[in-house]
N, CA and C atoms as a LAMMPS dump frame, in Angstrom:
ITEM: TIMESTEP
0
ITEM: NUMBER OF ATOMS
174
ITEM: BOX BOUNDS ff ff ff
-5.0000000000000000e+02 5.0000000000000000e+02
-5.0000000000000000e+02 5.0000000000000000e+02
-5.0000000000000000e+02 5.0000000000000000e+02
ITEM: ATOMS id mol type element x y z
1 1 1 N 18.722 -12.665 5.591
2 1 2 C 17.826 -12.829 4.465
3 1 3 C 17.787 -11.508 3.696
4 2 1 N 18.168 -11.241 2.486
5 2 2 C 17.92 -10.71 1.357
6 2 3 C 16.287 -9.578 1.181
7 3 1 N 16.623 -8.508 1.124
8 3 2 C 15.214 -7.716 1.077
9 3 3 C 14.862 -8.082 -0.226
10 4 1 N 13.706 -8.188 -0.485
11 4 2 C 12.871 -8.139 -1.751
12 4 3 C 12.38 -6.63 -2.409
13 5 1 N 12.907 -6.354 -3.41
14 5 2 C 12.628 -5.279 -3.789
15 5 3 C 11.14 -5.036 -3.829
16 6 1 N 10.511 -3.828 -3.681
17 6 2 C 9.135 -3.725 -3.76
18 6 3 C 7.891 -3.686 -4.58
19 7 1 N 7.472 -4.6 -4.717
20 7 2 C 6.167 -4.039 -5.629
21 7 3 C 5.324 -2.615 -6.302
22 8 1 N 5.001 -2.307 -5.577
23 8 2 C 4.329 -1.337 -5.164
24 8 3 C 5.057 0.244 -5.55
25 9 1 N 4.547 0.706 -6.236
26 9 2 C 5.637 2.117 -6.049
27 9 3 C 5.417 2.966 -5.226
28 10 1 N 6.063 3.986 -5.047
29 10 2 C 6.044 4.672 -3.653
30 10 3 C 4.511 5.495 -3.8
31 11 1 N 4.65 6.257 -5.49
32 11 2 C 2.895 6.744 -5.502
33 11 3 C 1.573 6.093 -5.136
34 12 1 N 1.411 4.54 -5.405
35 12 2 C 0.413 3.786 -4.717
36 12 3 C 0.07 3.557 -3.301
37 13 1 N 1.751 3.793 -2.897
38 13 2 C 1.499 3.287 -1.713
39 13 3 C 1.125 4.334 -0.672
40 14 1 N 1.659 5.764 -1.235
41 14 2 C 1.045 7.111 -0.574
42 14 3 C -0.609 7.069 -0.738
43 15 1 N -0.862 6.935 -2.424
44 15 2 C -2.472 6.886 -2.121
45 15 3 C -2.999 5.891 -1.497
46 16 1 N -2.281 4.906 -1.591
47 16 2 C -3.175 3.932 -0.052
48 16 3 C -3.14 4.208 1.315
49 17 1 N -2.231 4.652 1.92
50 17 2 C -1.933 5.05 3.188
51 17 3 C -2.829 6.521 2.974
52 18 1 N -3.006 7.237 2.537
53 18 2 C -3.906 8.389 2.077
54 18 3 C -5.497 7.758 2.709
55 19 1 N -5.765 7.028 1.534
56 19 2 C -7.218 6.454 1.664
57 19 3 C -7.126 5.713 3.25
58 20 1 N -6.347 5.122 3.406
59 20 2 C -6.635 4.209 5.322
60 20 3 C -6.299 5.154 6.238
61 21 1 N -5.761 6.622 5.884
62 21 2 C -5.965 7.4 6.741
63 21 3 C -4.796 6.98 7.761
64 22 1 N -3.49 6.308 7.361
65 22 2 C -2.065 6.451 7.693
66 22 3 C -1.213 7.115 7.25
67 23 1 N -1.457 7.95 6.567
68 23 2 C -0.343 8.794 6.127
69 23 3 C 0.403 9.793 6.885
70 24 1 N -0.413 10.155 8.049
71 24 2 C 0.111 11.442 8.789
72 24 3 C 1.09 10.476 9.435
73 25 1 N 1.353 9.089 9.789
74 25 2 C 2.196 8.1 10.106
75 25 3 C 3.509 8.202 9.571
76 26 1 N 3.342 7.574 8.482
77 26 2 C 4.232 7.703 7.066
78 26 3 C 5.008 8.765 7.155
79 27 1 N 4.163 10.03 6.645
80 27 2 C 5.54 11.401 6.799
81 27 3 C 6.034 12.206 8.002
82 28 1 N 5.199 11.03 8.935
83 28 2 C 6.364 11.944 10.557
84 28 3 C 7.141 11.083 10.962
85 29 1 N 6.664 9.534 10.749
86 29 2 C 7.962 8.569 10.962
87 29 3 C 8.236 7.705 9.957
88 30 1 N 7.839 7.607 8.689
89 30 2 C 8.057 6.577 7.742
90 30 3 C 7.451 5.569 7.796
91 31 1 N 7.434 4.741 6.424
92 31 2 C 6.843 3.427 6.884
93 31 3 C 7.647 2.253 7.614
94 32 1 N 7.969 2.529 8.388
95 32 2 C 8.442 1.119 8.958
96 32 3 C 7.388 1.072 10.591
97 33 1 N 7.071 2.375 10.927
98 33 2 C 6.259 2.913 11.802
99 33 3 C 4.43 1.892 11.727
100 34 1 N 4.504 1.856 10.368
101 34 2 C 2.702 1.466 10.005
102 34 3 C 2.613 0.143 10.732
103 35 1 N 1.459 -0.172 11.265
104 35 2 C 1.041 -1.582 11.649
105 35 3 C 1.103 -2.663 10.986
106 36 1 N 1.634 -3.806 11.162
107 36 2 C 1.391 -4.847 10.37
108 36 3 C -0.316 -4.876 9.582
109 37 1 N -1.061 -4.774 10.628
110 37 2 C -2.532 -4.522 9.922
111 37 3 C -2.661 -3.899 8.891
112 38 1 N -2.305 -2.141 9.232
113 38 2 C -2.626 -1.383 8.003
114 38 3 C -2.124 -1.886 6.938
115 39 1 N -0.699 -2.399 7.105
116 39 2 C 0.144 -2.495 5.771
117 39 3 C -0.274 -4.046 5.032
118 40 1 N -1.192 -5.002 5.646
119 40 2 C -1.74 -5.892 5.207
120 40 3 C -3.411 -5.453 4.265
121 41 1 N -3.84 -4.157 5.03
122 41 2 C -4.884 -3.423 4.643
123 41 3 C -4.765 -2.983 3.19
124 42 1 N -3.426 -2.671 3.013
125 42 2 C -3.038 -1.794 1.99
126 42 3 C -2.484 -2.9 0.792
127 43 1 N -2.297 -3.406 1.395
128 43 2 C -1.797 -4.902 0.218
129 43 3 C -3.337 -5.114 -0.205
130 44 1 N -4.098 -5.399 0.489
131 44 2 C -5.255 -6.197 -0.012
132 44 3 C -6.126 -4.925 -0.874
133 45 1 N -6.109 -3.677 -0.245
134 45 2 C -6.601 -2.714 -1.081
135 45 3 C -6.033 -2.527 -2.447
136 46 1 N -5.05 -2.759 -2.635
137 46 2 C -3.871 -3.368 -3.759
138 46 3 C -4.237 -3.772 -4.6
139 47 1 N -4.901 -5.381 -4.367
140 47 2 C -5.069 -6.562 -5.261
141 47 3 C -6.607 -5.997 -5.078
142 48 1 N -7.052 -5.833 -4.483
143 48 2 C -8.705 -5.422 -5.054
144 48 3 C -8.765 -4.633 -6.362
145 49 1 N -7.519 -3.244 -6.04
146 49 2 C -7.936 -2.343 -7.285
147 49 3 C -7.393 -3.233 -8.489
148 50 1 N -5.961 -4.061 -8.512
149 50 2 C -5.952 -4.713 -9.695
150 50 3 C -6.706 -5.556 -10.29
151 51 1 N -7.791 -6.619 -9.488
152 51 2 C -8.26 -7.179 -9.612
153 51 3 C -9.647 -6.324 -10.346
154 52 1 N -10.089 -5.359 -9.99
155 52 2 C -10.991 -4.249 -10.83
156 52 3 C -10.489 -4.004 -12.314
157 53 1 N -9.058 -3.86 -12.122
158 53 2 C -8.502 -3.282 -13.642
159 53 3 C -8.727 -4.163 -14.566
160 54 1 N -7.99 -5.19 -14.254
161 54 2 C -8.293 -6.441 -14.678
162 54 3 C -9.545 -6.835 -15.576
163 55 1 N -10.432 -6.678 -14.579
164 55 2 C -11.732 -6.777 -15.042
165 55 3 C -12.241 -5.992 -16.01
166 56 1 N -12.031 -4.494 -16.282
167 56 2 C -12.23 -3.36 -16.895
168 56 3 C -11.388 -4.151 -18.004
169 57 1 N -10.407 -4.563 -18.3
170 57 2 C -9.906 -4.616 -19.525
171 57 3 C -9.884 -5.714 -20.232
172 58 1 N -10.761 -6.654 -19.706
173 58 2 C -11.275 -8.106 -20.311
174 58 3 C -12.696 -7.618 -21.349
């Protein structure tokens, strides 16, 4: 199966792993290291902030 290129750019996804307090993860082993959890954490922290922007610009 075919990878899906990513959403997310790599700057969001540092400040999310930043804010959940995975990052020291990230730059000693990369993300493939992160928990399914966190990285479901970080999706949903995701669509919250867009879902804010969103709102701000209606």
């Amino acid at each position: 199966m075919a990878r899906r290129r990513g959403v997310m750019s790599e700057q969001l996804k540092t400040e999310l792993a930043k804010e959940l307090g995975v990052y020291n993860i990230v730059s000693s082993q990369g993300w493939g290291e992160v928990s399914s959890r966190n990285c479901g954490n970080m999706v949903k922290k995701a669509i919250e902030m867009a879902e804010r922007s969103l709102m701000n610009n209606q």
